[in-house]
PDB file of N, CA, C and O in Angstrom:
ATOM      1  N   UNK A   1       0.845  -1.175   0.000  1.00  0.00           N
ATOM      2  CA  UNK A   1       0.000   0.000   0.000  1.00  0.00           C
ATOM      3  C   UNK A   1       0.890   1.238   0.000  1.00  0.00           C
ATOM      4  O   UNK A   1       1.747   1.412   0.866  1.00  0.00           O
ATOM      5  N   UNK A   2       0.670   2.063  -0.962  1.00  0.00           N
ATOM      6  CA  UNK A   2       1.143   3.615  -0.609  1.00  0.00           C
ATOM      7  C   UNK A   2      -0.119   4.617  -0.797  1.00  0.00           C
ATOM      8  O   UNK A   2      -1.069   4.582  -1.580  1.00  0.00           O
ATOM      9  N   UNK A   3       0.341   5.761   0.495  1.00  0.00           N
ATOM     10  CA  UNK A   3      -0.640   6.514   0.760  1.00  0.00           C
ATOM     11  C   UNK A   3       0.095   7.698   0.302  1.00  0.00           C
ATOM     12  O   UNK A   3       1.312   7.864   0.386  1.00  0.00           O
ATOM     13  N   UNK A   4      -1.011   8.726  -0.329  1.00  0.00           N
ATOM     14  CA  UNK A   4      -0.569  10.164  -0.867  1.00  0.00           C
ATOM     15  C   UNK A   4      -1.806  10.755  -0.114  1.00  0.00           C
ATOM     16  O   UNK A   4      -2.859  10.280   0.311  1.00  0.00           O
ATOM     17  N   UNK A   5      -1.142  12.184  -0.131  1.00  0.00           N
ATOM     18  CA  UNK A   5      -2.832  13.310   0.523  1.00  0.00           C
ATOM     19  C   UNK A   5      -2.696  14.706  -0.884  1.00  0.00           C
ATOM     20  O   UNK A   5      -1.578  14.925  -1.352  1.00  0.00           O
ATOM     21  N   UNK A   6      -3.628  15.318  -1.278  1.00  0.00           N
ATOM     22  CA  UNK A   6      -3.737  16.464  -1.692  1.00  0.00           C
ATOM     23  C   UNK A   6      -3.903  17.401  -0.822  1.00  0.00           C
ATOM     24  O   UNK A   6      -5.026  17.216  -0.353  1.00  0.00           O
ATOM     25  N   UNK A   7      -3.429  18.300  -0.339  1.00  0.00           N
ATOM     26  CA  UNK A   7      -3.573  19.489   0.901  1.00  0.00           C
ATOM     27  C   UNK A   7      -4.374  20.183   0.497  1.00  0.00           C
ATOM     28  O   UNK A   7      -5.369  20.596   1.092  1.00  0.00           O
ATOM     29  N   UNK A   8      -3.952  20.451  -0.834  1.00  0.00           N
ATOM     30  CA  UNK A   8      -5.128  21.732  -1.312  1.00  0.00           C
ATOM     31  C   UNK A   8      -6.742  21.676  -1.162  1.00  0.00           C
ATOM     32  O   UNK A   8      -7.666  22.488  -1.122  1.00  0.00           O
ATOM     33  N   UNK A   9      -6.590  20.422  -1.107  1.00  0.00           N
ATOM     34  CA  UNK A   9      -8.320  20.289  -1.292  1.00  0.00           C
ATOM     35  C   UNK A   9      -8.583  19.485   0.275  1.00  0.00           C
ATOM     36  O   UNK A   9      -9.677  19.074   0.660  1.00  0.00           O
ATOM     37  N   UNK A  10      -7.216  19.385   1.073  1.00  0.00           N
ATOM     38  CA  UNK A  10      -8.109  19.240   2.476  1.00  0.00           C
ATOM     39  C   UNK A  10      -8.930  19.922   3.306  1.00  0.00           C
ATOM     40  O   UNK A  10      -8.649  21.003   3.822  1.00  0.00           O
ATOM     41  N   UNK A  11      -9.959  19.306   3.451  1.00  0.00           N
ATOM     42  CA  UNK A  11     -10.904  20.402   3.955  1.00  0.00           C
ATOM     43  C   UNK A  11     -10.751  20.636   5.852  1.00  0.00           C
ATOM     44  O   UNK A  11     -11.523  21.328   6.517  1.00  0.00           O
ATOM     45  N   UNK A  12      -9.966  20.124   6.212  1.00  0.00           N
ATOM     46  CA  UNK A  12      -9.296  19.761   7.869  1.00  0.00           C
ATOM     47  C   UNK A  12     -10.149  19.432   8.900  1.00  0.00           C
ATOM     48  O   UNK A  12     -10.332  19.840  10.048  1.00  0.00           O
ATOM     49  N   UNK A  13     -10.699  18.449   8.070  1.00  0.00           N
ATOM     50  CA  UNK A  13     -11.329  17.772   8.909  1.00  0.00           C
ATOM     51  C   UNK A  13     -10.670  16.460  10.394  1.00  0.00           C
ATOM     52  O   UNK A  13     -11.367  15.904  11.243  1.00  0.00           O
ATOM     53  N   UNK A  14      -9.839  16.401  10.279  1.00  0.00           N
ATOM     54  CA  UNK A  14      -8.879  15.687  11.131  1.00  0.00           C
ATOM     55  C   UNK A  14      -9.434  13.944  11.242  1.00  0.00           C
ATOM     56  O   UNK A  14      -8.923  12.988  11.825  1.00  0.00           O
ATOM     57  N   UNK A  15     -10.556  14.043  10.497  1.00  0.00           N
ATOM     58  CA  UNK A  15     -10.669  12.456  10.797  1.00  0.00           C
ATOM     59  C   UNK A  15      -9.716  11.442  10.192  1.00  0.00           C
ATOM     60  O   UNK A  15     -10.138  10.310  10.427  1.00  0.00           O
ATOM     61  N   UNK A  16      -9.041  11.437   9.778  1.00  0.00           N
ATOM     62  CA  UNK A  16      -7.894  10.636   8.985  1.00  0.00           C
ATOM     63  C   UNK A  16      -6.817  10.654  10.246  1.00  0.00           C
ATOM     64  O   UNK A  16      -6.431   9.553  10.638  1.00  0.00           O
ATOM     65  N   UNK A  17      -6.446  11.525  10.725  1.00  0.00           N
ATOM     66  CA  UNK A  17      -5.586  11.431  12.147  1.00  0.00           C
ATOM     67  C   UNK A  17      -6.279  10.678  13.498  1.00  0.00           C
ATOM     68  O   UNK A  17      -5.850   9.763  14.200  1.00  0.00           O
ATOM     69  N   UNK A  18      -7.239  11.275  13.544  1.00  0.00           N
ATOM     70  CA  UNK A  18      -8.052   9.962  14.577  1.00  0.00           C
ATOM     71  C   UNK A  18      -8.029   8.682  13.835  1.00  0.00           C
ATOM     72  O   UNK A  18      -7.610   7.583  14.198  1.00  0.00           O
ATOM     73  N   UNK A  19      -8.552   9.043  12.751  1.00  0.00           N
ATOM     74  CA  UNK A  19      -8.665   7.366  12.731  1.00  0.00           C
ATOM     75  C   UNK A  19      -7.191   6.482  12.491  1.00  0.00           C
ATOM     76  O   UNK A  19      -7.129   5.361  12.997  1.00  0.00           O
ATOM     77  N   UNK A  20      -6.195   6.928  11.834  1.00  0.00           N
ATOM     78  CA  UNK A  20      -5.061   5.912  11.923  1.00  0.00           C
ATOM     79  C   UNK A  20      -3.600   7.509  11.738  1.00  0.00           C
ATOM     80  O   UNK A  20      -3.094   8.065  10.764  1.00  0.00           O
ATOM     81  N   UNK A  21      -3.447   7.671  13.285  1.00  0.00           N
ATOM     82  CA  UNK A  21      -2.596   8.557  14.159  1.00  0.00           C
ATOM     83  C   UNK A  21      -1.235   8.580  13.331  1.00  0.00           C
ATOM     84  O   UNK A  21      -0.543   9.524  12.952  1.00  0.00           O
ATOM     85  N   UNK A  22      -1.052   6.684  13.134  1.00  0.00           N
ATOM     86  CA  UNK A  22       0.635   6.153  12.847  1.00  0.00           C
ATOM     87  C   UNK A  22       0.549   7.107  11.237  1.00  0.00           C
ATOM     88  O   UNK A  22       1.295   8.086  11.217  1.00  0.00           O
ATOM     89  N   UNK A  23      -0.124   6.913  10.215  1.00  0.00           N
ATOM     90  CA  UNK A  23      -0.166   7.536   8.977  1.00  0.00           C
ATOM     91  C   UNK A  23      -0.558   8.599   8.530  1.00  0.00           C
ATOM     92  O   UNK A  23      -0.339   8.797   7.335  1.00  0.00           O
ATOM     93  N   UNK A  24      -1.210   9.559   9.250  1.00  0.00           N
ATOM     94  CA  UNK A  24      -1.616  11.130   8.792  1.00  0.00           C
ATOM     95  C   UNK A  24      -1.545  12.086  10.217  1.00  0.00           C
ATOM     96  O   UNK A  24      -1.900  11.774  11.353  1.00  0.00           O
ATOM     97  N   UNK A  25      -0.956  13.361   9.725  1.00  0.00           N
ATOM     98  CA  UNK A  25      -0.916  14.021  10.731  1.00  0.00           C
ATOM     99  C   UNK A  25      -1.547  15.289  10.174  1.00  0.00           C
ATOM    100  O   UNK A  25      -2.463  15.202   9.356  1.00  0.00           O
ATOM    101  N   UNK A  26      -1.006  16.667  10.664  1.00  0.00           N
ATOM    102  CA  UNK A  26      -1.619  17.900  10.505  1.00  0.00           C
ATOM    103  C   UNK A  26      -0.357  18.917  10.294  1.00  0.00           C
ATOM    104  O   UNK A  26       0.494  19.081  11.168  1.00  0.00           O
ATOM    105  N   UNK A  27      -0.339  19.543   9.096  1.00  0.00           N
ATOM    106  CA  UNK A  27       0.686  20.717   9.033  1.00  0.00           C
ATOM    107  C   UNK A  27       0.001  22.182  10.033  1.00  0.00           C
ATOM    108  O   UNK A  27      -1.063  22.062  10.641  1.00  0.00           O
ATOM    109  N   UNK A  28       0.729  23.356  10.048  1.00  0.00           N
ATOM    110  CA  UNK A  28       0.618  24.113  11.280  1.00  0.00           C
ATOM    111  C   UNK A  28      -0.736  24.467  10.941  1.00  0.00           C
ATOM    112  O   UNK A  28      -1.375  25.004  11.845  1.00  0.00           O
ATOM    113  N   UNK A  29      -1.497  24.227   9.491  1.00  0.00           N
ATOM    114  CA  UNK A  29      -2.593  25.174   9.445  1.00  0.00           C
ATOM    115  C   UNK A  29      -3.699  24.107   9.358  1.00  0.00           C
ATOM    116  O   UNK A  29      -4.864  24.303   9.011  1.00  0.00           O
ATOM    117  N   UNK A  30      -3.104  22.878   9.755  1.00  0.00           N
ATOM    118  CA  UNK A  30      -4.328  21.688   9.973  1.00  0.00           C
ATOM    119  C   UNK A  30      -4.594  21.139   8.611  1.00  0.00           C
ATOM    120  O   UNK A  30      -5.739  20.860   8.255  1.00  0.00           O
ATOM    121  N   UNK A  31      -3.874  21.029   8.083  1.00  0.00           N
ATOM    122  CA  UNK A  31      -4.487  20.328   6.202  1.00  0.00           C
ATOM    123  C   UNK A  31      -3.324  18.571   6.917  1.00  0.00           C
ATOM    124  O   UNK A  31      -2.602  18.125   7.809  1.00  0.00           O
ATOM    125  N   UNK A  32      -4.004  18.306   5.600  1.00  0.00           N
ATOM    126  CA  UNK A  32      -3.488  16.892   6.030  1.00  0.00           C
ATOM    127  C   UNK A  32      -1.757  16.322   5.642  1.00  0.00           C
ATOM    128  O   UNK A  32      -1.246  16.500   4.536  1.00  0.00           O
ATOM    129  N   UNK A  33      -1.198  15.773   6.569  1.00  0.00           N
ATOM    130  CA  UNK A  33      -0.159  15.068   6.390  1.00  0.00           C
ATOM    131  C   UNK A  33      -0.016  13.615   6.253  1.00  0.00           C
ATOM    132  O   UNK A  33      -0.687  12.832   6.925  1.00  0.00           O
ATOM    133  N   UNK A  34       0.930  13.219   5.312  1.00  0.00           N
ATOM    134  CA  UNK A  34       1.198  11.962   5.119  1.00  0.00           C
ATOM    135  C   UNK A  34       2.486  11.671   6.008  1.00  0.00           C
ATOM    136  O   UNK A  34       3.537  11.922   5.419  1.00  0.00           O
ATOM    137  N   UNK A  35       2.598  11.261   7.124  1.00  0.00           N
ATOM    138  CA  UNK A  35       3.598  11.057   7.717  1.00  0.00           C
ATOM    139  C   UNK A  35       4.444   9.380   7.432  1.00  0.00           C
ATOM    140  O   UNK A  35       5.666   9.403   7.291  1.00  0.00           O
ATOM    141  N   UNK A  36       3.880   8.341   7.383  1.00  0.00           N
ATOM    142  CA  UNK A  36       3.994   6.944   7.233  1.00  0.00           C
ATOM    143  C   UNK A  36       3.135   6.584   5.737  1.00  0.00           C
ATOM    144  O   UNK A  36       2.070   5.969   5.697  1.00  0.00           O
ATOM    145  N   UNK A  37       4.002   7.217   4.349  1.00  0.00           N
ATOM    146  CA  UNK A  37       3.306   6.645   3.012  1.00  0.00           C
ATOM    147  C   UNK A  37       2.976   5.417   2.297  1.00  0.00           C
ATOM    148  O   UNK A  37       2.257   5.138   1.338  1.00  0.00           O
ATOM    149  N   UNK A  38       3.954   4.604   3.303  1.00  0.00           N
ATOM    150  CA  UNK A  38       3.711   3.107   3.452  1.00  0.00           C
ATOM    151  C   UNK A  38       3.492   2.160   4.599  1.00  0.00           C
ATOM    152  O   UNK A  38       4.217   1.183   4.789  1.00  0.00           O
ATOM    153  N   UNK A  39       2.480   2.478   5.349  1.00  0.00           N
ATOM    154  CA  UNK A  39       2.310   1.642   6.197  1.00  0.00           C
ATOM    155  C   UNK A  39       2.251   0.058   6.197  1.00  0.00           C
ATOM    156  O   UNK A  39       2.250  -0.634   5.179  1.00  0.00           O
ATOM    157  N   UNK A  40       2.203  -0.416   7.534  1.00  0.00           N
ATOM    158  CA  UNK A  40       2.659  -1.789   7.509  1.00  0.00           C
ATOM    159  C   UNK A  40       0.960  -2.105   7.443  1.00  0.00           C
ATOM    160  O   UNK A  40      -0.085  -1.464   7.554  1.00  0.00           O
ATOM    161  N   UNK A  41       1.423  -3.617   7.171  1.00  0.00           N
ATOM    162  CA  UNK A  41      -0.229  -4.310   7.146  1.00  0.00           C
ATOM    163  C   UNK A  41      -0.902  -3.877   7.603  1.00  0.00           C
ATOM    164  O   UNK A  41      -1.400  -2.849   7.145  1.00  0.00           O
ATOM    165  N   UNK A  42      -1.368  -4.513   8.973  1.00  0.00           N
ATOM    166  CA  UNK A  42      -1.604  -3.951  10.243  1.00  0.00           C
ATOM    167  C   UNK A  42      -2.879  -2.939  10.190  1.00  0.00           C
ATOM    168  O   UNK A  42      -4.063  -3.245  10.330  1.00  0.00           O
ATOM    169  N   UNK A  43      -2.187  -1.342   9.891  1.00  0.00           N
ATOM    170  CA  UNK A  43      -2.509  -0.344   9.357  1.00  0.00           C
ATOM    171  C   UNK A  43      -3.727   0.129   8.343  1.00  0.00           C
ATOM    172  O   UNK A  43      -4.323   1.191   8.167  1.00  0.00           O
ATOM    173  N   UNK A  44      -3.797  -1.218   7.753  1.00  0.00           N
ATOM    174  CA  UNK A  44      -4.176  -1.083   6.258  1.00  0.00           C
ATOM    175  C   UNK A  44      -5.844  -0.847   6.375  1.00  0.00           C
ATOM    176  O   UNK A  44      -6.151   0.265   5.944  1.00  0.00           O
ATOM    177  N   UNK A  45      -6.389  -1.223   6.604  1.00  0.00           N
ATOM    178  CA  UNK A  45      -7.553  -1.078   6.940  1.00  0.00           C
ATOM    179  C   UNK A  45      -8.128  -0.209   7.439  1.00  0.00           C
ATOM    180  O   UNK A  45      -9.176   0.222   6.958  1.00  0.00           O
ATOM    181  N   UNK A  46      -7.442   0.394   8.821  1.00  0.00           N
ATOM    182  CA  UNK A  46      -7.448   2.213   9.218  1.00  0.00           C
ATOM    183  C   UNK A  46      -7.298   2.977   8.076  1.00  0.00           C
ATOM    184  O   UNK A  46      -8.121   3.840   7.770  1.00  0.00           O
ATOM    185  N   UNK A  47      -6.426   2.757   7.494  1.00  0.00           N
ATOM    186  CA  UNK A  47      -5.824   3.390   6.079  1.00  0.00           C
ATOM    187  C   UNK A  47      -7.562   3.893   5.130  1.00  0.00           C
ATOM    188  O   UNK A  47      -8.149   4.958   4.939  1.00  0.00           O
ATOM    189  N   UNK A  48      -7.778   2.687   4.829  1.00  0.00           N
ATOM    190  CA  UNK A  48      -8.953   2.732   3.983  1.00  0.00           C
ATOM    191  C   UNK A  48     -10.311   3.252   4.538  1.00  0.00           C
ATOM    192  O   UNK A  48     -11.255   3.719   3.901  1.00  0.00           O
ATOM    193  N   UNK A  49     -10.200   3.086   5.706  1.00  0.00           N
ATOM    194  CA  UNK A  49     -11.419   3.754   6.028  1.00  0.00           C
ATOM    195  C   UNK A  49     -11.410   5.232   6.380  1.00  0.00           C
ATOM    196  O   UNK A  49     -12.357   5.967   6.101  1.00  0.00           O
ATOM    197  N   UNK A  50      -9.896   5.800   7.237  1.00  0.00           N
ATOM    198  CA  UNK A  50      -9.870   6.731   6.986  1.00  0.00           C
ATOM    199  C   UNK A  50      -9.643   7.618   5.699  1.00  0.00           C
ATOM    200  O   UNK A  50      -9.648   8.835   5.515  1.00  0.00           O
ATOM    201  N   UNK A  51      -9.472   6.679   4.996  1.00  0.00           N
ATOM    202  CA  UNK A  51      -9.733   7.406   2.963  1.00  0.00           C
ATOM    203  C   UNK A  51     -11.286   7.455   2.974  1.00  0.00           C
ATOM    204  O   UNK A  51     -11.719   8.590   2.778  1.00  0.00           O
ATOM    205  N   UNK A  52     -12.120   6.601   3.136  1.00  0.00           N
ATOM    206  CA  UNK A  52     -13.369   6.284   2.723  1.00  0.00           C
ATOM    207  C   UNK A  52     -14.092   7.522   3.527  1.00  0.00           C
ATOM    208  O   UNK A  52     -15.052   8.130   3.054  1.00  0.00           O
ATOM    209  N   UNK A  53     -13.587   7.774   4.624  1.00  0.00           N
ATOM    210  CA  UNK A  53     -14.513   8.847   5.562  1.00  0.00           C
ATOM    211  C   UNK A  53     -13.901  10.129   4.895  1.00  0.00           C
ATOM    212  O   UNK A  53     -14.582  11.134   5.101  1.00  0.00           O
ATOM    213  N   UNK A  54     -12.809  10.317   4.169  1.00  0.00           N
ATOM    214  CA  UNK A  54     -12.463  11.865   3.886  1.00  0.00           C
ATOM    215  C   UNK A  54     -13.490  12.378   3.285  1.00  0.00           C
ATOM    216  O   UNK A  54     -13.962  11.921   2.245  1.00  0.00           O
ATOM    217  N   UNK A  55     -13.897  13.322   3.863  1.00  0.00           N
ATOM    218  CA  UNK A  55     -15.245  14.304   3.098  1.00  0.00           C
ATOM    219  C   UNK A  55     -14.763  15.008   1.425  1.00  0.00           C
ATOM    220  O   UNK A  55     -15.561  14.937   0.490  1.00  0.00           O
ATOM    221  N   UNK A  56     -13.339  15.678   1.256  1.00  0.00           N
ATOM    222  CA  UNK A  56     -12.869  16.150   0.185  1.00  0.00           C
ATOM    223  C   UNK A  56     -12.396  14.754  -0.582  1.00  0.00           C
ATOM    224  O   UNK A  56     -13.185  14.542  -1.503  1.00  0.00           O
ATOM    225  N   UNK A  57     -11.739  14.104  -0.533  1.00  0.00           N
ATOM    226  CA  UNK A  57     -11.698  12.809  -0.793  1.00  0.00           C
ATOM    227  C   UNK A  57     -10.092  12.636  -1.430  1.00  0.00           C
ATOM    228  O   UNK A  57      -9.943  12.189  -2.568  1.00  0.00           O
ATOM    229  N   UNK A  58      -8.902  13.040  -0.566  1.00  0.00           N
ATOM    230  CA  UNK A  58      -8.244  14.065  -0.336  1.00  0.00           C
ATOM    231  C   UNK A  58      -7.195  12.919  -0.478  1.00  0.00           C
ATOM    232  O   UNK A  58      -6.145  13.091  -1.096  1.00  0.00           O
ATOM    233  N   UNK A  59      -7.552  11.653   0.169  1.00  0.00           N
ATOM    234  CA  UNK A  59      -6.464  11.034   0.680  1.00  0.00           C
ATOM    235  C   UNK A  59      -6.722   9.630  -0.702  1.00  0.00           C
ATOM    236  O   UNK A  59      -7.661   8.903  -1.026  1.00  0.00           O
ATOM    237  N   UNK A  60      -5.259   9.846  -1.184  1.00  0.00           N
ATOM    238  CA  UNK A  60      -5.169   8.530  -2.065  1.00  0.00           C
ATOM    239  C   UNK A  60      -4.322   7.408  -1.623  1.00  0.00           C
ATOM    240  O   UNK A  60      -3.193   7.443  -1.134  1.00  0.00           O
ATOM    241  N   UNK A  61      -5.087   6.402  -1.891  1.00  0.00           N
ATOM    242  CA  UNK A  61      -4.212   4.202  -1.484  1.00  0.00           C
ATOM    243  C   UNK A  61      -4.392   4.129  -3.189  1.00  0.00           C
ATOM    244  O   UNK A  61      -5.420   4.280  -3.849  1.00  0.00           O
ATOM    245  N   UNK A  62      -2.577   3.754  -3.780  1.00  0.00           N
ATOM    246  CA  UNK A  62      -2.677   2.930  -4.582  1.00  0.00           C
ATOM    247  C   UNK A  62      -2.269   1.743  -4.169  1.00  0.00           C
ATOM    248  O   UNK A  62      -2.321   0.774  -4.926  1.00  0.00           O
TER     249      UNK A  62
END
């Protein structure tokens, strides 16, 4: 799995950081970060759902 975010179109909503902490964080003005672009297994599933809940739809899993 690799994870990418578009900032521009994050709308900062922070649910992608609640939902999986280890892989997205927040730059100073709250848009989204990709901190861990390849998470481990494990992960993977947080991963997708916190994609599936992004309201802008912001966060890409190829």
């Amino acid at each position: 799995m690799r994870v990418s975010a578009t900032k521009e179109t994050c709308a900062v909503s922070s649910l992608c950081v609640y939902r999986a902490p280890e892989v997205f964080d927040q730059d100073e003005d709250g848009a989204v970060e990709v901190i861990d672009p390849e998470p481990t297994a494990d992960l993977h599933e947080d991963v997708k759902i916190a994609a599936r809940g992004c309201p802008t739809r912001s966060i890409h899993i190829e």
